[in-house]
GUZA-907004 format. One record per residue: y, z, x of N, C-alpha, C in turn; residue in one letter. Coordinates in steps of 0.05 Angstrom, whole numbers. Atoms other than C-alpha are relative to their C-alpha. Layout:
N
+--------+--------+--------+--------+--------+--------+--------+--------+--------+------+
|   n.py |   n.pz |   n.px |  ca.py |  ca.pz |  ca.px |   c.py |   c.pz |   c.px | type |
+--------+--------+--------+--------+--------+--------+--------+--------+--------+------+
|      Y |      Z |      X |      Y |      Z |      X |      Y |      Z |      X |    A |
...
+--------+--------+--------+--------+--------+--------+--------+--------+--------+------+
***
This chain:
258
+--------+--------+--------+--------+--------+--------+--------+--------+--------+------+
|   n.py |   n.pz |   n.px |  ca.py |  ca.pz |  ca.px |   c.py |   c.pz |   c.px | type |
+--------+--------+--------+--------+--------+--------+--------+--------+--------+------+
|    -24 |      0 |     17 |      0 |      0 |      0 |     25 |      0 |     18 |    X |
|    -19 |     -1 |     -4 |     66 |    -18 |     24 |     21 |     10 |    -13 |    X |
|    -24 |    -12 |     17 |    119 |     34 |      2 |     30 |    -10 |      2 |    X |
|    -26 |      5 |      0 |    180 |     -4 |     17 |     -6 |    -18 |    -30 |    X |
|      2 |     16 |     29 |    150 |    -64 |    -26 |     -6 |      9 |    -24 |    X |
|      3 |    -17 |     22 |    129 |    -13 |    -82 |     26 |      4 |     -3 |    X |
|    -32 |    -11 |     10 |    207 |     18 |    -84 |     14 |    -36 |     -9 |    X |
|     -6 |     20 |      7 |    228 |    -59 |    -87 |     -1 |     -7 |    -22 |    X |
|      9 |      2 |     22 |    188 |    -62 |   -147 |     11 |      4 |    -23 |    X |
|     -6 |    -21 |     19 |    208 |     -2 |   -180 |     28 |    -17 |     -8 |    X |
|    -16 |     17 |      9 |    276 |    -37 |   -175 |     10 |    -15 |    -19 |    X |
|      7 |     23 |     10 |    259 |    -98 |   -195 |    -10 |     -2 |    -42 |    X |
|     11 |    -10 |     40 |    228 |    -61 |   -271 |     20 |     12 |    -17 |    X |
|    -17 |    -19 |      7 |    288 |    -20 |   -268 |     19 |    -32 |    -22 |    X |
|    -13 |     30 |      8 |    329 |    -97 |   -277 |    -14 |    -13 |    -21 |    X |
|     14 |     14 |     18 |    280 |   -122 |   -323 |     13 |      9 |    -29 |    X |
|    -11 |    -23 |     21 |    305 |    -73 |   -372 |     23 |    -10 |    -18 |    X |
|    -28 |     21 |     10 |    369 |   -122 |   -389 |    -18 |    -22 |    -16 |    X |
|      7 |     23 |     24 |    360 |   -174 |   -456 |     12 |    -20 |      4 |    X |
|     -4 |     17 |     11 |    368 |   -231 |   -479 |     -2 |    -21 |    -21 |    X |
|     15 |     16 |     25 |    376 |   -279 |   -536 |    -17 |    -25 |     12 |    X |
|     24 |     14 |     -5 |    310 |   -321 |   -534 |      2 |    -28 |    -26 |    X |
|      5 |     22 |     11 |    310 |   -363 |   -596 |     18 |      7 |    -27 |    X |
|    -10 |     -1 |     22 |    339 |   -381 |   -667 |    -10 |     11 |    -17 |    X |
|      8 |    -13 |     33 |    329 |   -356 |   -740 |     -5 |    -27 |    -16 |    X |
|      6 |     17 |     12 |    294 |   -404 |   -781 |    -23 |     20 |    -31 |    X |
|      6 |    -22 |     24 |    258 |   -377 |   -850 |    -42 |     -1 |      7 |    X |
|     27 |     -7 |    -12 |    188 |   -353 |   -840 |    -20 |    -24 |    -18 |    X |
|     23 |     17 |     14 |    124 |   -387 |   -865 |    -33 |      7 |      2 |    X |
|     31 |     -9 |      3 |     48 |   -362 |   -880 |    -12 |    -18 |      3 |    X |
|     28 |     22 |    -12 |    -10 |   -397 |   -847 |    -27 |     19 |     -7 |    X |
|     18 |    -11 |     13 |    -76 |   -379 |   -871 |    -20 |    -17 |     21 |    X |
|     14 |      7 |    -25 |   -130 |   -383 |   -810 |    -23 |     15 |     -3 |    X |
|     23 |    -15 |      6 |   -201 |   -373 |   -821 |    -16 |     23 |     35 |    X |
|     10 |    -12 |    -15 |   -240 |   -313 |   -785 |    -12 |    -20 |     22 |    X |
|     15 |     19 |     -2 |   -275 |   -347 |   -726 |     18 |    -26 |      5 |    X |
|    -14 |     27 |      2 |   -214 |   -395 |   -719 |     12 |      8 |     47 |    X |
|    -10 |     -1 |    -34 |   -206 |   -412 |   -627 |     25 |     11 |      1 |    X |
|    -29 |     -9 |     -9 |   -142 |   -386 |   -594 |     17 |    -23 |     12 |    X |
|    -10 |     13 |     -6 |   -124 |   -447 |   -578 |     13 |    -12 |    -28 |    X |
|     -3 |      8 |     14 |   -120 |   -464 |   -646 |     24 |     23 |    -16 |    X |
|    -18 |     -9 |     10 |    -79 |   -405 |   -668 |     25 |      0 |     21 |    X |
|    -22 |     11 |    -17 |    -38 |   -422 |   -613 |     16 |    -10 |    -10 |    X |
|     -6 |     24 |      7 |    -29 |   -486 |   -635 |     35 |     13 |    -28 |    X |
|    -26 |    -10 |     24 |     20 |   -451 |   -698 |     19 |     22 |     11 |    X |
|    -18 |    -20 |      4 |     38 |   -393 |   -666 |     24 |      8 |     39 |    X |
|    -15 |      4 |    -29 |     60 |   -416 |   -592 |    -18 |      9 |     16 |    X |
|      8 |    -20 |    -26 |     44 |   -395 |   -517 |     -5 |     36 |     -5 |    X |
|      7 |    -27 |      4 |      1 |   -325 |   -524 |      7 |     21 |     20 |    X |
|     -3 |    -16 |    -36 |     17 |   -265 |   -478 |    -16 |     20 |    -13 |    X |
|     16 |    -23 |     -5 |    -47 |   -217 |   -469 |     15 |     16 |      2 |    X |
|     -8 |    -31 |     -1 |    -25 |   -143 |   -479 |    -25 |     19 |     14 |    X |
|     21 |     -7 |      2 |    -94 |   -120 |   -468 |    -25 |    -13 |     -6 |    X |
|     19 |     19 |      7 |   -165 |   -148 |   -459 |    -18 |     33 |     23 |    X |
|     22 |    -18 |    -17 |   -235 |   -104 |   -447 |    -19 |      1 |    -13 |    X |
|     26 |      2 |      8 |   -305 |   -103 |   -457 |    -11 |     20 |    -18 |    X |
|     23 |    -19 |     -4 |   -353 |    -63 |   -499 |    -15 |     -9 |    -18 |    X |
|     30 |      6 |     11 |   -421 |    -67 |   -524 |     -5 |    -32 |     11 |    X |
|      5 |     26 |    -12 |   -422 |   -134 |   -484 |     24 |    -29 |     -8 |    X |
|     -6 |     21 |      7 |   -371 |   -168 |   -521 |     37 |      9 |     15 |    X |
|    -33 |     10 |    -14 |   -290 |   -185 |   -491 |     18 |      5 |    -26 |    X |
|    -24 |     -2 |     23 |   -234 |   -163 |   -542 |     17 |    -11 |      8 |    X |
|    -19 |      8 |    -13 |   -168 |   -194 |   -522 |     23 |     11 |    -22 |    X |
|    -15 |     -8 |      7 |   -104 |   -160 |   -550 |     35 |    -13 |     -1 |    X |
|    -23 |     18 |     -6 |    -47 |   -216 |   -562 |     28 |      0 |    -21 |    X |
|    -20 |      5 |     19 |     15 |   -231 |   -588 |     23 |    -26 |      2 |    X |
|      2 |     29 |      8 |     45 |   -296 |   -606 |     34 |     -3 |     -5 |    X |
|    -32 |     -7 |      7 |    132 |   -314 |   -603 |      1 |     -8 |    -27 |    X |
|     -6 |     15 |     26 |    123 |   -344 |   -672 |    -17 |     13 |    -29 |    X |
|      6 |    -20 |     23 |     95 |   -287 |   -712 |      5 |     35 |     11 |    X |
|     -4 |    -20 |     -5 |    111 |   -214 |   -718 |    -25 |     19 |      5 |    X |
|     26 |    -22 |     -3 |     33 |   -194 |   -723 |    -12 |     -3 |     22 |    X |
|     22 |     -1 |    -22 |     -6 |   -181 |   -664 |    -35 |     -9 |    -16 |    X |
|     22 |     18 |      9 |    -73 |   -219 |   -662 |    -32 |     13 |     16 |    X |
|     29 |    -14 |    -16 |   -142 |   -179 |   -636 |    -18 |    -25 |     -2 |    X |
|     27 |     15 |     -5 |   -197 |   -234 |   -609 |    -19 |      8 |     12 |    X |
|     28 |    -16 |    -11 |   -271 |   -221 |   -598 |     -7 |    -34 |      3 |    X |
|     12 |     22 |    -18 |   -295 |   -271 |   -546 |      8 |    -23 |    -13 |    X |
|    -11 |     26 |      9 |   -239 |   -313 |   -552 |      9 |    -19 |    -31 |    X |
|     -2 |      9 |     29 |   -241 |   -328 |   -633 |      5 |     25 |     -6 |    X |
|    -11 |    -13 |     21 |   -197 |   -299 |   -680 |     -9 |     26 |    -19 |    X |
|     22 |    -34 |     21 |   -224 |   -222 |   -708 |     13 |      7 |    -15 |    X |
|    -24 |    -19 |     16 |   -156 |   -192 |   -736 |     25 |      7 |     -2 |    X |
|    -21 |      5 |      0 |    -92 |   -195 |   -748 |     15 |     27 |    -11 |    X |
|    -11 |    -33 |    -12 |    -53 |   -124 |   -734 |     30 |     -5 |    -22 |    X |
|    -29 |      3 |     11 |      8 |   -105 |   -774 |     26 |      0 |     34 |    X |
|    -21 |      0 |    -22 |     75 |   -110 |   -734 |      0 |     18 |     19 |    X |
|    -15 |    -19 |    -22 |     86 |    -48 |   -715 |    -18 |      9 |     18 |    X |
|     26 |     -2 |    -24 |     13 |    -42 |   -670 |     10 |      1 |     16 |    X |
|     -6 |     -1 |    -31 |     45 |    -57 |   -602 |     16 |     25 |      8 |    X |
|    -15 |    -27 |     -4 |     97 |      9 |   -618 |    -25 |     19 |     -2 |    X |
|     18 |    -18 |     -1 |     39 |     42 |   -629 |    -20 |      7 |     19 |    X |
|      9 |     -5 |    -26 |     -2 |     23 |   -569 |      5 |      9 |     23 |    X |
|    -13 |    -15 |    -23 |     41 |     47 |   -523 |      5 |     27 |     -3 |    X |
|      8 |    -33 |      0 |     44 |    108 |   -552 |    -28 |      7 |      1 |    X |
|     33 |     -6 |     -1 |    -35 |    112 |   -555 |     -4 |     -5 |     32 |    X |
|      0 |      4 |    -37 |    -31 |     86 |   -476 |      9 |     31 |     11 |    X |
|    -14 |    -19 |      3 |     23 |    149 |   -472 |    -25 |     22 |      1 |    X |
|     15 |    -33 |     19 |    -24 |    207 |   -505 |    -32 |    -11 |     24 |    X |
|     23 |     12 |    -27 |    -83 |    165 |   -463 |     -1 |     16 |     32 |    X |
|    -18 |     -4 |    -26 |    -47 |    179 |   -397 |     -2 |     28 |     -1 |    X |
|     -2 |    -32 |    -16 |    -45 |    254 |   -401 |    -25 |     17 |     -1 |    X |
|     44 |    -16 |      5 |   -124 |    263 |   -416 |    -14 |     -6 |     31 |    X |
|     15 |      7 |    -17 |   -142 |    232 |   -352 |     15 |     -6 |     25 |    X |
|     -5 |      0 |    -24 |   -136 |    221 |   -279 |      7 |    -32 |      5 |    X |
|     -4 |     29 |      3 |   -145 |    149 |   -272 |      6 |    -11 |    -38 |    X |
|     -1 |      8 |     25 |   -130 |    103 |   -331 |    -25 |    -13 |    -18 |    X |
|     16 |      7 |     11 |   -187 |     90 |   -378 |    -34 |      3 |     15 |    X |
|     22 |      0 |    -18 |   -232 |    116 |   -324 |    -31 |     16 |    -17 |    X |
|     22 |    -11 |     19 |   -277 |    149 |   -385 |     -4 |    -28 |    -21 |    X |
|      9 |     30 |     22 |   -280 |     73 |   -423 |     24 |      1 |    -19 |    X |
|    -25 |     22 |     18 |   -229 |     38 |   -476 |    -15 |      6 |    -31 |    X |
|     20 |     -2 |     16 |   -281 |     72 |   -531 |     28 |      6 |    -27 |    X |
|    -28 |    -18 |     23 |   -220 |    115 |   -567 |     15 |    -27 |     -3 |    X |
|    -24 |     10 |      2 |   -169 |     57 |   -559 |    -16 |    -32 |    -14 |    X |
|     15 |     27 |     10 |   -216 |      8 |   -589 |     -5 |      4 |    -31 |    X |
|      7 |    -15 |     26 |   -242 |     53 |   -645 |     36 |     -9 |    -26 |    X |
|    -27 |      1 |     14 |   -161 |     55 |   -662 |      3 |    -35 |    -16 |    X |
|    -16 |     36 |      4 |   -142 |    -27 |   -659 |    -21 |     -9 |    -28 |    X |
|     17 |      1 |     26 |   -209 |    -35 |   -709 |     17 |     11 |    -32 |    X |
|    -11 |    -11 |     28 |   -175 |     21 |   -761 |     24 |    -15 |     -8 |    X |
|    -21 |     16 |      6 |   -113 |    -22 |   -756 |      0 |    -24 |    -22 |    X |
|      6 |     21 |     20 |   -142 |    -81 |   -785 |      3 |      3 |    -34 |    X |
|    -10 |     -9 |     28 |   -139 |    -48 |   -859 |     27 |     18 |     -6 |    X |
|    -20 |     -9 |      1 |    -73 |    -19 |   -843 |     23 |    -19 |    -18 |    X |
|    -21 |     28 |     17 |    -15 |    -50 |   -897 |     23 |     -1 |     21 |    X |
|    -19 |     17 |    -11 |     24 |    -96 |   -869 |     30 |     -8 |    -14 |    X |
|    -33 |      3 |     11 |    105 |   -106 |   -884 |     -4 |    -37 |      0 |    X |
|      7 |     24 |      0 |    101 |   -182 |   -908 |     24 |    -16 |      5 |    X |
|    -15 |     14 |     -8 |    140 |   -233 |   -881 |     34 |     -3 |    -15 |    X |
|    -21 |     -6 |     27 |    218 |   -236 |   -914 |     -2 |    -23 |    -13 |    X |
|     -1 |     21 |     24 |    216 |   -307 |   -944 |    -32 |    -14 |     10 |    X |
|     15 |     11 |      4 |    157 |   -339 |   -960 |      2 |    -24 |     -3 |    X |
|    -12 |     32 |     15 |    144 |   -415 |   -972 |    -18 |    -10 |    -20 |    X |
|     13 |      4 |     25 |    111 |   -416 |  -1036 |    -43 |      1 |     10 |    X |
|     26 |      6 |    -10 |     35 |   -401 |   -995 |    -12 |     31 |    -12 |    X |
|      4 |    -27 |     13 |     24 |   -328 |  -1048 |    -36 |    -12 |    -14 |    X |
|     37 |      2 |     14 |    -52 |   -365 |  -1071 |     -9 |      2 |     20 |    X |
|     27 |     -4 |    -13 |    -76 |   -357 |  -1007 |      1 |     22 |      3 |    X |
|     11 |    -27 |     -8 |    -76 |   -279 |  -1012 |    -27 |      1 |    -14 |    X |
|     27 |      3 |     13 |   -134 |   -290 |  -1052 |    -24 |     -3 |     15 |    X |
|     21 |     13 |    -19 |   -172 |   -328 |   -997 |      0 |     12 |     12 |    X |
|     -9 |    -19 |    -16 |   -140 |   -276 |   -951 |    -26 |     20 |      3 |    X |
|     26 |    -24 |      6 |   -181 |   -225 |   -991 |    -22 |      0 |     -6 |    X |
|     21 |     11 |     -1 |   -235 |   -264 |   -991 |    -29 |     -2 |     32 |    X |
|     14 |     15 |    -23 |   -251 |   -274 |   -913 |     24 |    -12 |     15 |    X |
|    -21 |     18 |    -31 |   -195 |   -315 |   -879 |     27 |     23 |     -3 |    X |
|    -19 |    -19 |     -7 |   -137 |   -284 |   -850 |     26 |     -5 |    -12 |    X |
|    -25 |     10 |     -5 |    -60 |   -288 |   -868 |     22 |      5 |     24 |    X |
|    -14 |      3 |    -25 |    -12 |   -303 |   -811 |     27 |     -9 |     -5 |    X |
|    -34 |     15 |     -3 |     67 |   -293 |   -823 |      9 |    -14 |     26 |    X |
|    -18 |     15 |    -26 |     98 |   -340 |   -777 |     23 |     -4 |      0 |    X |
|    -45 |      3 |      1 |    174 |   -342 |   -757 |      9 |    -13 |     24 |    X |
|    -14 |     -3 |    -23 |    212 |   -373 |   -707 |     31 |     25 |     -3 |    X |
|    -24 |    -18 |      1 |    274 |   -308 |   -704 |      9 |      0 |     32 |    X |
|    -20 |    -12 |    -31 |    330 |   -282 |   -657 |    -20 |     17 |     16 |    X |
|     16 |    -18 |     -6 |    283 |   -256 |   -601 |     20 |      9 |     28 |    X |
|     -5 |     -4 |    -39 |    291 |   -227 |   -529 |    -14 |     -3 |     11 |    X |
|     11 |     18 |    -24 |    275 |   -246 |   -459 |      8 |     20 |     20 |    X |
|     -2 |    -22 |    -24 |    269 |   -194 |   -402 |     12 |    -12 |     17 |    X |
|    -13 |     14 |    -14 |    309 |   -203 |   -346 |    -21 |    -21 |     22 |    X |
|     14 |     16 |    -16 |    249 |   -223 |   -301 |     -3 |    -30 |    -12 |    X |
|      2 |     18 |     12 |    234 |   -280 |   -353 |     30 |    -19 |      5 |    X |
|    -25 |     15 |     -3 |    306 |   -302 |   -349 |      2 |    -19 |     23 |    X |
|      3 |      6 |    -30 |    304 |   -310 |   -277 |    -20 |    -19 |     17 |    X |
|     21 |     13 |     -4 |    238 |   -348 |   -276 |      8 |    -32 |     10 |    X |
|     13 |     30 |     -2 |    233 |   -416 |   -246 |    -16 |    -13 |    -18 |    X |
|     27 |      8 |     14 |    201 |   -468 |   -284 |    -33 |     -4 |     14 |    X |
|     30 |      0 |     -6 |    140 |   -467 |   -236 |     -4 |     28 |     -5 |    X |
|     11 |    -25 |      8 |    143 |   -394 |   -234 |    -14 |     17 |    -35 |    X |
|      6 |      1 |     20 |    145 |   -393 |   -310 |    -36 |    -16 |    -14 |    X |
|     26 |     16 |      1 |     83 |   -442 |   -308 |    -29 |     16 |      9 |    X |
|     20 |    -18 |    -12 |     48 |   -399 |   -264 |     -9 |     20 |    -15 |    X |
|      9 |    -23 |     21 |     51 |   -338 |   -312 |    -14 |      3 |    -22 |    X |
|      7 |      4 |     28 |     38 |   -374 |   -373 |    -37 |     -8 |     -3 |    X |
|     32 |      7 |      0 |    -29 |   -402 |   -342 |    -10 |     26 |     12 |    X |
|     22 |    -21 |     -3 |    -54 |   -340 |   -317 |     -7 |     17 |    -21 |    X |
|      4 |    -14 |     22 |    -41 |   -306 |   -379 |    -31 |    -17 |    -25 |    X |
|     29 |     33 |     22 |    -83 |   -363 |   -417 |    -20 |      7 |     10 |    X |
|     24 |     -4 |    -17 |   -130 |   -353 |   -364 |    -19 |     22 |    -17 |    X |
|      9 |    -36 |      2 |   -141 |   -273 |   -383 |    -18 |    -12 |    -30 |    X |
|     19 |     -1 |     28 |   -155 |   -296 |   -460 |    -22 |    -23 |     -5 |    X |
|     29 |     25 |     -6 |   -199 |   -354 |   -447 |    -22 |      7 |     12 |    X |
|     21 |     -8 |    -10 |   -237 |   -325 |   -403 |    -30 |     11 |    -12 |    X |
|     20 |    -20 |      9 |   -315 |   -295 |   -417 |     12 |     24 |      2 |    X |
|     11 |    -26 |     -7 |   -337 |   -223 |   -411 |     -4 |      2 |     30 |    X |
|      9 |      2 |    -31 |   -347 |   -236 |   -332 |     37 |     -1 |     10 |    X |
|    -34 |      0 |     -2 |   -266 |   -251 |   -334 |      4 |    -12 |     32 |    X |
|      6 |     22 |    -29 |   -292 |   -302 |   -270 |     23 |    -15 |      6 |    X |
|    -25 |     21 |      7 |   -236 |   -360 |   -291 |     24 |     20 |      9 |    X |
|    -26 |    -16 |     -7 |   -184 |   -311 |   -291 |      6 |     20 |     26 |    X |
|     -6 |    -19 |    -36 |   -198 |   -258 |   -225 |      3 |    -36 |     23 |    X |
|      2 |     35 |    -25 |   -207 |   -350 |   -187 |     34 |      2 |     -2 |    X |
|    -13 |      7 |     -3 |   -131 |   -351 |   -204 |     18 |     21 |     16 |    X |
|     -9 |     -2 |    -13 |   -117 |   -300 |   -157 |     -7 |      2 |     22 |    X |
|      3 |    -14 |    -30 |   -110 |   -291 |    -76 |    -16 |     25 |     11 |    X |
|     13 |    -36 |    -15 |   -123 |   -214 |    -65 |     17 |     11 |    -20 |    X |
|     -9 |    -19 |     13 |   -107 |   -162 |    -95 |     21 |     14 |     13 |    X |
|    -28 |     -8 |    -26 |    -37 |   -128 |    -73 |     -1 |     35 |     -7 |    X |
|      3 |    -35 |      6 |    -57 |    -49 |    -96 |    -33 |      8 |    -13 |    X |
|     29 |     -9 |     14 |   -125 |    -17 |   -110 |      4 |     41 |     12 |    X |
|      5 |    -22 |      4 |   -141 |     52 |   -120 |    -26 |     12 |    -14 |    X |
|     27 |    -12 |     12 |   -204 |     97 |   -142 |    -11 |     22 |      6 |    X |
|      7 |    -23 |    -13 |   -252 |    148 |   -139 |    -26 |    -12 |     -4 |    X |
|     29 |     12 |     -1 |   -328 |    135 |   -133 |     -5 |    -28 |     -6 |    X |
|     10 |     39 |      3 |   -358 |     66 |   -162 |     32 |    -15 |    -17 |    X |
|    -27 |      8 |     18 |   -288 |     66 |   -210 |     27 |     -7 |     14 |    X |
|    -20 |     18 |    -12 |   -234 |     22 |   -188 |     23 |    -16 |    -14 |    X |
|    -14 |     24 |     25 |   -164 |     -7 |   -212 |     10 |    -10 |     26 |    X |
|     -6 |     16 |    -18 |   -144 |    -60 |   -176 |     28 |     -7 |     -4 |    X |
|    -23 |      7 |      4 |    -69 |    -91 |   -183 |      0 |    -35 |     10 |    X |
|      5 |     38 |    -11 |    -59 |   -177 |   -183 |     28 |     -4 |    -15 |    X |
|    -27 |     14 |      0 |     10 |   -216 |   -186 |     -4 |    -26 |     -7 |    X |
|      4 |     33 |     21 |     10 |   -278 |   -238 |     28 |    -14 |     35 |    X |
|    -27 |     11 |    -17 |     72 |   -299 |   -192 |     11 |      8 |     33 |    X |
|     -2 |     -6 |    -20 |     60 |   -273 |   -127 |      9 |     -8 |     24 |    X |
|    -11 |      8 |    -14 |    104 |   -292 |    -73 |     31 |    -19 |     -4 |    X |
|    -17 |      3 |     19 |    156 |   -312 |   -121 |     31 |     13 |     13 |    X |
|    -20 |    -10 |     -3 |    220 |   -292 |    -96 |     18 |     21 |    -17 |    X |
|    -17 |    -14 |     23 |    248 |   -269 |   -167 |    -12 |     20 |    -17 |    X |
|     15 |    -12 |     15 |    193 |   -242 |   -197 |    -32 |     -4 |     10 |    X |
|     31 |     -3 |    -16 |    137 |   -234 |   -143 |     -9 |     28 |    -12 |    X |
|     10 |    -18 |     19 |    127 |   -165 |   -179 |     -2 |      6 |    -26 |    X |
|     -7 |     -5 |     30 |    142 |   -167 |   -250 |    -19 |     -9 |    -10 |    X |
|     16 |      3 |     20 |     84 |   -203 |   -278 |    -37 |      4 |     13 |    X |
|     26 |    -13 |    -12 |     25 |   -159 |   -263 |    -16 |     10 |    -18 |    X |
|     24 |     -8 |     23 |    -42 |   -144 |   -293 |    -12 |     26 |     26 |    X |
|     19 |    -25 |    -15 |    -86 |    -78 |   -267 |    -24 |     -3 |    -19 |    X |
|     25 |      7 |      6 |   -153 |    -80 |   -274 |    -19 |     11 |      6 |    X |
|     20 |    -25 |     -1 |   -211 |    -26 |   -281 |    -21 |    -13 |      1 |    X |
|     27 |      9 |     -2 |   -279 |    -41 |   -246 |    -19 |     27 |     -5 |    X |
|     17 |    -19 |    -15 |   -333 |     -3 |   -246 |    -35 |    -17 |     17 |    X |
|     21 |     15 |    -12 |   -390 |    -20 |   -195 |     12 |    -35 |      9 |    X |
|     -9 |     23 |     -7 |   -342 |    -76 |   -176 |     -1 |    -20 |    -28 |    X |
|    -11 |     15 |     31 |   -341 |   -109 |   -252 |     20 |     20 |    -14 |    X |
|    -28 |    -12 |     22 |   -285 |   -113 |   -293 |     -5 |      5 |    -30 |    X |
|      7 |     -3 |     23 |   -280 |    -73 |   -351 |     17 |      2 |    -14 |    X |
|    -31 |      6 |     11 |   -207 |    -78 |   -376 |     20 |     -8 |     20 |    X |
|    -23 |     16 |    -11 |   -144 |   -109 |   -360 |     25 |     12 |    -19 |    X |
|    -35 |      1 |     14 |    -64 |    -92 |   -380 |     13 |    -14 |     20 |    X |
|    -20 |     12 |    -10 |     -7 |   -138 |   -368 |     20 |     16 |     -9 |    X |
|    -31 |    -17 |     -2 |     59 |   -106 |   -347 |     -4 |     30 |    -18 |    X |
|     -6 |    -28 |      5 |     42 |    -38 |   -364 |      5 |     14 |     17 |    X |
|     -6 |    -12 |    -23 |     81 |     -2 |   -328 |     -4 |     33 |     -6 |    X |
|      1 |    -28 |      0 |     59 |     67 |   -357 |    -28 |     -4 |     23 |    X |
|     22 |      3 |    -25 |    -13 |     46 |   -326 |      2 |      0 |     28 |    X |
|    -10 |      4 |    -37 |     15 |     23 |   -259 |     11 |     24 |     -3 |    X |
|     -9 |    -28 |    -18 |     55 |     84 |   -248 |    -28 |     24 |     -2 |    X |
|     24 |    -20 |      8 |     -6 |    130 |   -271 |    -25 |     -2 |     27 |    X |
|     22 |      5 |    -17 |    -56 |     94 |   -222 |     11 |      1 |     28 |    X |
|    -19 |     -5 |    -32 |      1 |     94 |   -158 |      2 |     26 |     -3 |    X |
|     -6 |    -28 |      3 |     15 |    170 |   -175 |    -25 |     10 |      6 |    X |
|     20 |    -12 |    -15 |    -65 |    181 |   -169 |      0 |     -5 |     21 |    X |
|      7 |      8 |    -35 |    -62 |    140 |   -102 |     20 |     17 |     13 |    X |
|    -21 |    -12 |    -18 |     -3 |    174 |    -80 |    -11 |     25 |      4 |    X |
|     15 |    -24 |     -5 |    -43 |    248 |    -97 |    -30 |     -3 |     16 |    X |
|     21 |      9 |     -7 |   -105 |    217 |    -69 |     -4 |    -15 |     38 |    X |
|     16 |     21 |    -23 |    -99 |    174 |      3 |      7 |     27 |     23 |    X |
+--------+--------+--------+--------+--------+--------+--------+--------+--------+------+
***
């Protein structure tokens, strides 16, 4: 670990912290997307995805996404479409990450069992429905039948400062690694090939989080778009992008630890 380049960092998250306007206001619109529907295909309506969270259990890959052109967060099991989260999920995960963080030493170094159990109960959680509709109220029917509904919006968003600052290769770079993470199997092979090395690891026995830089060497944002990643026995068993409660949690054991 290099502690100058770590304080650089810290910096660098501190700056991130500044907005911006990202996009227009246009009136929303309901898409109706069967269980079982690819991610490329809910892509396809709801834009470029950014992984929040992706991790294994009972053999199968969850992936935890969210989409600039809807307000709901989107849970996939191996890659196809499982569940569609009310809005306010992502405020909630971070508090569940939060309350996570003060049970344990490393992060998730007891398994992703609790934080999995949760995203499931979500799924029957009511959802605040889109503000204008465009006449698509018959497919709650089908909704509650089996297929999903999916408000979609383009609205006024924001844009972190790192994002601002992005190059268009650097921006390229981020967007395919992120792709990478939710495409990927359960082995998450495709996605560890798109990086170099790893720039931070830490652990205690066979349990291991590693640290990897979508944008590494980047001038503007060689640290800002980072995933950490929990092995055990050298396989990966979860992944977070840009959590920086995680990263500080796993540098604070290394720091009590080397």
């Amino acid at each position: 670990m290099k502690l100058g380049i770590m304080r650089l960092r810290w910096i660098s998250l501190a700056g991130a912290a500044a907005f911006c306007s990202c996009a227009s206001t246009r009136p929303s619109e309901q898409i109706t997307l069967k269980p079982g529907t690819s991610w490329k295909e809910v892509a396809g309506v709801g834009g470029t995805p950014t992984v929040h969270f992706s991790y294994l259990t009972a053999g199968r890959k969850f992936d935890l996404a969210t989409f600039p052109q809807s307000p709901n967060p989107v849970l996939f099991e191996n890659v196809r479409l499982f569940a569609v989260l009310p809005p306010e999920t992502m405020r909630d995960y971070d508090i569940r990450i939060a309350e996570h963080l003060k049970t344990v030493e490393l992060p998730f170094e007891h398994g992703v069992g609790d934080l999995h159990s949760w995203l499931l109960s979500r799924r029957s959680a009511p959802s605040k429905p889109a503000e204008k509709s465009s006449g698509t109220m018959e497919h709650v029917a089908e909704a509650a039948s089996g297929a999903i509904l999916i408000p979609f919006l383009v609205s006024a968003g924001v844009c972190g400062a790192a994002e601002h600052a992005m190059t268009g290769k650097d921006r390229a770079a981020a967007a395919d690694v992120n792709e990478a993470l939710l495409a990927s199997g359960p082995s998450y092979g495709s996605f560890l090939r798109k990086f170099r090395r790893h720039d931070f690891h830490t652990g205690k026995g066979t349990y291991q989080i590693r640290e990897y830089l979508a944008t590494d060497g980047s001038f503007f944002t060689g640290g800002d778009f980072f995933y950490d990643i929990g092995f055990r026995n050298g396989k990966p068993l979860w992944v977070t992008y840009r959590n920086d409660a995680v990263r500080f949690h796993a540098v604070r054991y290394w720091e009590n630890h080397r």
